[in-house]
N, C-alpha and C positions, 0 to 999 in steps of 0.2 A: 235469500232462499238458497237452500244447498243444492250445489249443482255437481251431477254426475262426472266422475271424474273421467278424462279422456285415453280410453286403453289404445294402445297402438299394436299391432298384432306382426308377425317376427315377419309374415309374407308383405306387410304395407308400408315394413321399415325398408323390406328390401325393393320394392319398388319406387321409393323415394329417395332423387340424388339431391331434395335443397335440403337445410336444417329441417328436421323433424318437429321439433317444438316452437315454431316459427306460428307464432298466433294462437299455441294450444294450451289451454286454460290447466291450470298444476293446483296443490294444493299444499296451506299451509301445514306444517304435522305438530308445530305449536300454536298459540299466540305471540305474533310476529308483527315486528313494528312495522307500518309502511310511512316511511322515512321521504322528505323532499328531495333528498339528492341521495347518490351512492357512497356514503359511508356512515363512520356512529355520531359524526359529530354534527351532522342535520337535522331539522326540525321532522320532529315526530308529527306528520300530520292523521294517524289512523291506526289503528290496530285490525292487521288481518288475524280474525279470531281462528283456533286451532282447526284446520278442517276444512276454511275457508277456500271457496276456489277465487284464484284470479287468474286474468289473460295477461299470460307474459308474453311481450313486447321481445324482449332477448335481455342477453346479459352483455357487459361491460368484458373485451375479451382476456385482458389483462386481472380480472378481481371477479370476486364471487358477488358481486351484488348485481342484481335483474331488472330491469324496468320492468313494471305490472300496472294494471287497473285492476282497482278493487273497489266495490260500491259504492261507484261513480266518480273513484278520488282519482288520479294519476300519478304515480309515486314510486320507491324503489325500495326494495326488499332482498334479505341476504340470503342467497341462491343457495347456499347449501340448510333451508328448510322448507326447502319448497320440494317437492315432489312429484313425479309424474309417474305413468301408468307402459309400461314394456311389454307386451305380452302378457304373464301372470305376475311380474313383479312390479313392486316401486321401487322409484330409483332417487336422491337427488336431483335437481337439475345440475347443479355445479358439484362435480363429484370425480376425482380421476378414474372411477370403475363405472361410471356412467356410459353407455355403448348409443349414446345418441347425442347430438346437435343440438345448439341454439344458434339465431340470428345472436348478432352482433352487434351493440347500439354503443353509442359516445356519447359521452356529457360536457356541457361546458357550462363553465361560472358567469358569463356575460351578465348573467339578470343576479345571480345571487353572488356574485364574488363577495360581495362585502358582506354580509349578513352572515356567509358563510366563513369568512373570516374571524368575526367576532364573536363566533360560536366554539370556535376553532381554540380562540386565544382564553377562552371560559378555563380550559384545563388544560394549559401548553399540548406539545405536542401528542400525537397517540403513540403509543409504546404496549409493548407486548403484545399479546393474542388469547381469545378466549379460548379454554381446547375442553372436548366432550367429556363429561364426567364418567365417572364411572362405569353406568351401561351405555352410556351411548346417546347422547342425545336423539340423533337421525335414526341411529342404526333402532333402539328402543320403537322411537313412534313407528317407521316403516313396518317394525313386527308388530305393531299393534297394542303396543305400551308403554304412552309416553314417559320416558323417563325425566327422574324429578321435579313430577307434580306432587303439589304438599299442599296439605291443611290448607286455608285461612288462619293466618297467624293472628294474634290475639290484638284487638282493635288498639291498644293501649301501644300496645310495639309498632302498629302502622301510626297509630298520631304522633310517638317519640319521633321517630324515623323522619317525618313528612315536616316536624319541627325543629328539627335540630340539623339543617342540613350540613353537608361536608362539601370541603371542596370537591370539585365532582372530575372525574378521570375518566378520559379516555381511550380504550383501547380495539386493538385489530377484532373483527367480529360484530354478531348482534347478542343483546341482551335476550337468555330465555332463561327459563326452570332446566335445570340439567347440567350447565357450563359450569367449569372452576376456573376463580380467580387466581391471573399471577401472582407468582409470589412477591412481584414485586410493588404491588396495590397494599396500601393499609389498608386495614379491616376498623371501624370503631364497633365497639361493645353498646349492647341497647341495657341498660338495668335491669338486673332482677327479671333476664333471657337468656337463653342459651344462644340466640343469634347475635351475631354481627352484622354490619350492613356495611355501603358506602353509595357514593352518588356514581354510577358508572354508564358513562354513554348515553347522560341526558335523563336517566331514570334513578332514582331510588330502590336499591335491591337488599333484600333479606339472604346472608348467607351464610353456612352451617359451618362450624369453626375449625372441627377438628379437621373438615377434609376442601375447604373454600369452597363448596358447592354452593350455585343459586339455589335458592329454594323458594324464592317467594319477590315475585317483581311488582313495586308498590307502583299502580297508575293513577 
């Protein structure tokens, strides 16, 4: 069920010396992986669907990714597509023009080191970083239009894609509609398409050739 987002009002900010966002429920402004640990090369246990509210826990204070619960999973999500409510604006949660606080949490490997290990060595190390496309991925949804949502791509290109896998890479960032790929990721060619794809950060992504824009992330 969709839950009303949580505005915080400039006089309630100023009345509050702890973190502000400290247990206060944000909102996806994509579809957003909620991932077992804090980073891309973790198991995908859920998708926070675009919109989605979850209760964040805090963020990791050194990285953008957030501990959250989302219907009823327990898991962790990349804080710069989460969003919360300022007075009349949204803001990021992890954002350096962000004028508000989170709690602070820590992760350790004790139960998943090795799991996460071997997910780890699936696509040696991570290198590079996803960066906003063209409008904007955050800055697009906060105004109210997600950037680089596209079509459903044509059934034929998701069965090539979902069968022909590629070694899979990955890199700093989470997988959405709107990100361009390094230039330092191959692209493969799908036949008789204009897109390219490749396995990035656990997933399967459709991307637009002339400019590496995501355009289409296969689940």
């Amino acid at each position: 069920m969709f839950t009303p987002k949580r505005a915080l009002t400039a006089s309630a900010l100023a009345l509050l010396a702890a973190p502000v966002w400290a247990g206060a429920q944000v909102q996806a402004v994509t579809d957003l992986n909620l991932r077992a640990g804090p980073g891309p090369h973790h198991e995908i246990i859920g998708v926070i669907s675009a919109d989605g509210s979850v209760d964040l826990e805090g963020c990791l204070e050194e990285s953008n990714w957030c501990k959250v619960a989302y219907d009823g999973a327990d898991g962790w999500a990349y804080g710069e597509y989460l969003t919360g409510a300022v007075t009349e604006k949204f803001v990021p949660v992890v954002a350096k023009e962000s004028p508000v606080k989170f709690n602070t949490v820590t992760y350790t490997t004790t139960e998943t080191g090795e799991a996460d290990a071997a997910m780890g060595a699936l696509g040696g190390a991570i290198t590079g970083g996803l960066i906003a496309g063209p409008a904007g991925v955050v800055a697009g949804a906060v105004a109210g239009s997600l950037a680089g949502e596209a079509a459903v791509p044509d059934e034929k290109v998701v069965t090539y894609v979902r069968s022909n896998a590629t070694e899979p890479v990955y890199v700093q960032g989470e997988v959405v509609t709107g990100v361009m790929i390094p230039e330092e990721v191959e692209l493969t060619a799908v036949p008789d398409s204009e897109y390219r794809y490749v396995y990035l950060n656990g997933l399967p992504v459709l991307v637009e050739a002339d400019d590496r824009t995501v355009v289409y992330v296969v689940r």
